[in-house]
C-alpha positions, 0 to 999 in steps of 0.5 A, a space after each residue: 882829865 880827859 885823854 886827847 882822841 887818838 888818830 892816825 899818827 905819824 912818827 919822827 923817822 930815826 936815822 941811822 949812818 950806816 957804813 954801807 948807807 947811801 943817799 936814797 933815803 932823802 933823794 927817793 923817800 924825803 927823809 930828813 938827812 944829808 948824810 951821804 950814808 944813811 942806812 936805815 930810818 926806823 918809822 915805828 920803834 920800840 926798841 929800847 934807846 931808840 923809842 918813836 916820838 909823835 911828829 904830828 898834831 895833838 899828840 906830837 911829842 909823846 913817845 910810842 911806849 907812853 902812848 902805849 900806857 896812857 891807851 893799852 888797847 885803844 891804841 895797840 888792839 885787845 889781843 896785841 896789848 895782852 900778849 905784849 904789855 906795853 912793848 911795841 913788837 914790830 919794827 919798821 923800817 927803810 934800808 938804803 944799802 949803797 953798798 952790800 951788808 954783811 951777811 948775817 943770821 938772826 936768832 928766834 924768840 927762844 935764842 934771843 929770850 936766853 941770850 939777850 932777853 929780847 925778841 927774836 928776829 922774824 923779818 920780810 923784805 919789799 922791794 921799793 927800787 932796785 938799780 939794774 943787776 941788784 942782788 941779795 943773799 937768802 938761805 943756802 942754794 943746796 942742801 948742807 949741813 952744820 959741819 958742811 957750813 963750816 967747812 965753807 966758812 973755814 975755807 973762805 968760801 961761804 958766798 959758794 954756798 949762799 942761794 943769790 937772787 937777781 932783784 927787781 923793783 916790788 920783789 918779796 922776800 920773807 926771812 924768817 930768823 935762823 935764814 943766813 942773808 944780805 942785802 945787796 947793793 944798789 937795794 931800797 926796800 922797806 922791812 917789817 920785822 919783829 921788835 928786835 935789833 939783834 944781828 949776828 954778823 958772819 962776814 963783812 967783806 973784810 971792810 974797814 970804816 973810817 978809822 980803820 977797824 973792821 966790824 964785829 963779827 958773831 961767829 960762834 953765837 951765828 953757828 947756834 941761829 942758823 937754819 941749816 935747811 934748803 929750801 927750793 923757793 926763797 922769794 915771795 910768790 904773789 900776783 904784781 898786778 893785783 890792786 889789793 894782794 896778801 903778801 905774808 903771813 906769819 905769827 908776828 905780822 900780816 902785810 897787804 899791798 895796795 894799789 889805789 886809783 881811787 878811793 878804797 875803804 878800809 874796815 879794820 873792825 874785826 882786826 883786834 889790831 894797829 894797823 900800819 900803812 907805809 907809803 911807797 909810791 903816790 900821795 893823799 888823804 886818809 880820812 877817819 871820821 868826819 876828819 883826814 891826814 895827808 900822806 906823802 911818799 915816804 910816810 909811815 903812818 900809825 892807825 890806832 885800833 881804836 878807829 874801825 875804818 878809815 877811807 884811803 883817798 889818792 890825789 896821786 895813784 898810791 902803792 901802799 904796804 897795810 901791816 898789822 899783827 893777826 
């Protein structure tokens, strides 16, 4: 029996209440939710209990890791599929913190395969909106050390020790695991990570949720992740007015931003990868072949390997994340 023909694929968002979530997820990005703390929608899963599902066309139904199986790299590209087998290694997600998460560490690939047989936890940040005087938490805003750290923590006063920033709408900012880091209230932002959903929380703001009980905290398995280096710059440098501009780069993942006021080829023939282009702002069409997919703002949208190029074409102007893996 012949395979049905891959395409840009679209995925059930997966939601998630979250004791600091907000509204924006449905207000701002037409996510399907009238929850009044919705924190995060996963767009692409492959975490275990929480696996995407096709929202759209022939495939609809079919989870992320059955397409895996069924089309290897057709689907996923040669050099993702050798590495990884039929795991999806990035997780991409919208976060709407109406309220200050917890600050928190993840551990790197070689912590979280001995602890917990998972990937590690390699993040970036975008910035869709941000209310006036948002901020967030990355890093350490002087040099310190393990035995400094906890002379903070012990005392009450790690926020003292923390490097916030003042954000604004499309700020970057990459966090590699090990970086201690929140973010703040009144934040919209999109997140490309690695396939991992393993958080170590350090502090929670004594919060209580609805019956009552405070939050878990990872305190002593934290102390082992953390990256006790300062580093002099935290936010990503890069050029706001640039119609096509590099974000990131790291071993895990590469993100593009895109403006588009017209239409803007794309040739993904030497990428040896998916592609995933999230909608932040606009609306239109993406034409593959002699066919095309709408986008709308909030989308998230899968572009198997298997399909070279494709011809982006705005019917509103359009920001648009490209993520794939080098």
């Amino acid at each position: 029996m012949s395979k049905t023909k891959l395409y840009p694929l679209k995925f059930f968002p997966i939601l998630k209440d979250k004791i600091w979530g907000g509204k924006k997820l449905k207000t701002v990005l037409n996510k399907p939710t009238n929850s009044s703390i919705c924190g995060e929608s996963w767009e692409i899963s492959g975490v275990s209990g929480d696996i995407s599902v096709v929202s759209y066309g022939p495939l609809k139904g079919t989870s992320l890791l059955d397409l895996i199986k069924d089309y290897k790299d057709e689907l996923v590209g040669g050099k993702v599929f050798k590495k990884f087998k039929n795991e999806f290694p990035l997780l991409i997600k919208f976060i709407d913190a109406s309220q200050d998460l917890s600050i928190q560490v993840h551990p790197d690939d070689v912590l979280a395969k001995e602890r917990h047989n998972s990937f590690g936890k390699t993040e970036m940040w975008y910035v869709v909106d941000a209310e006036p005087d948002a901020n967030l938490i990355s890093g350490f805003n002087k040099p310190t050390s393990k035995e400094e750290y906890l002379n903070y923590f012990n005392s009450g006063k790690l926020i003292d020790l923390l490097n916030k920033e003042e954000v604004e709408n499309d700020d970057v900012f990459f966090l590699p695991a090990g970086r201690v880091h929140t973010i703040g209230k009144g934040l919209l932002i999109a997140e490309i990570q690695q396939s991992s959903d393993i958080t170590y929380r350090i502090y929670d703001f004594d919060r209580i949720d609805s019956h009552g009980n405070t939050r878990e905290l990872h305190v002593e398995e934290a102390i082992d992740a953390i990256d006790y280096k300062f580093y002099t710059r935290y936010k990503t440098s890069y050029d706001k007015l640039s119609n096509e501009t590099h974000l990131e780069s790291c071993q895990y993942f590469n993100t593009n931003r895109l403006l588009i006021e017209q239409p803007l080829l794309r040739d993904y023939g030497s990428t040896d990868s998916f592609v995933i282009i999230m909608c932040l702002q606009g609306e239109g069409i993406i034409n593959y072949g002699a066919e095309s997919i709408k986008y709308n703002l909030g989308d998230t949208i899968l572009i198997p390997n298997q399909l070279h190029s494709i011809i982006i074409q705005p019917t509103i102007s359009s920001k648009l994340l490209e993520v794939y893996v080098p």
